[in-house]
Structures are given as structure tokens and as C-alpha cells.
C-alpha positions in Angstrom: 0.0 0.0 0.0 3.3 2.3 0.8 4.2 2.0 -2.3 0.6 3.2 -3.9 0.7 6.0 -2.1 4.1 6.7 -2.9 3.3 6.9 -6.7 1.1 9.0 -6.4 2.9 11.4 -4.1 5.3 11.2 -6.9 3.1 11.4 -9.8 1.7 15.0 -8.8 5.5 16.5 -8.6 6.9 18.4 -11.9 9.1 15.6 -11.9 6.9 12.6 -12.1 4.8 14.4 -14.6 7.7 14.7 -17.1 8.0 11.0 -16.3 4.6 10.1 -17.2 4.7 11.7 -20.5 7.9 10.6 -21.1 7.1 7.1 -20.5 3.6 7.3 -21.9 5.4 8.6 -25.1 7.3 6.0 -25.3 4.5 3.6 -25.1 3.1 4.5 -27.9 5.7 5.1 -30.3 6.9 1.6 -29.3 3.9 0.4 -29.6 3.2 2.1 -33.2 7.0 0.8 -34.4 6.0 -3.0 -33.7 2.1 -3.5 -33.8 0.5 -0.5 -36.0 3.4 0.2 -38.9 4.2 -3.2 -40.0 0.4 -4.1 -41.0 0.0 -0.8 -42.1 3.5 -1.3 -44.6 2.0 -4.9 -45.3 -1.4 -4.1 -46.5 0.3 -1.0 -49.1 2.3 -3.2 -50.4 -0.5 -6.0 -51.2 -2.5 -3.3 -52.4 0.6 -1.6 -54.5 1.1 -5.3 -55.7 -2.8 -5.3 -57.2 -2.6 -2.0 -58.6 0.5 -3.0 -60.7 -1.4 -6.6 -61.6 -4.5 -5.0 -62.6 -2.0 -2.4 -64.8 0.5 -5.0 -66.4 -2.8 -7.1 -67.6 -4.3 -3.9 -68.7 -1.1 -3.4 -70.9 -1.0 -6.9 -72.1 -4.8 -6.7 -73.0 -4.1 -3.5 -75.2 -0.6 -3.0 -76.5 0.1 0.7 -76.6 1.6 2.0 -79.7 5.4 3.3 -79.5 6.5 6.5 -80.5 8.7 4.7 -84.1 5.6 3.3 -84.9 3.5 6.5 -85.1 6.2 8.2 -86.8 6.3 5.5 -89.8 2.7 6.2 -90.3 
């Protein structure tokens, strides 16, 4: 119980206040770095990886005409 009361003696200083937000920053960068930014990075590149699909099919569907090609003409 000492120890409860202890924190929150501490937590109201200008100290433990710095500490909290310190820490609490912290928290969630960490938690951003592992968790958040690698499903975030995983789900651009599958949806980076369809875009280019749906375009190389597109291409292949509908040769586009160079620029030697229109000049013979």
C-alpha cells in the first residue's frame, strides 16, 4: 500500500509528470513501431502489388503504340 501512495505522491511533482509523459510517449511510439506500422506497410504493399497486376494485364490486353511506330505512319 506504501508503495501506492508513494506513486502518487510522486506522480503529482513536476518531476513525475515529465516522467509520465515521457514514458507514456514512449509507449506508444513503441507500440506504433511494432504493432500498427508493419500491418500498415504490409497491406500498401499488397494493395501496390494489385494496382500493378490489374495495370500489367491492362497493358498486355491493349498494346500501346510506341513512338517509331506512329512516326512511320
Amino acid at each position: 500500500m506504501s508503495f501506492i501512495k508513494g506513486f502518487k505522491k510522486f506522480a503529482t511533482t513536476t518531476v513525475g509528470l515529465m516522467a509520465i509523459g515521457l514514458g507514456s510517449t514512449a509507449l506508444l511510439y513503441t507500440v506504433n513501431r511494432i504493432f500498427i506500422q508493419p500491418h500498415l506497410n504490409q497491406k500498401r504493399r499488397l494493395q501496390a502489388e494489385a494496382c500493378a497486376e490489374y495495370l500489367f494485364q491492362q497493358e498486355s490486353q491493349h498494346p500501346v503504340a510506341t513512338s517509331s511506330s506512329i512516326r512511320s505512319e
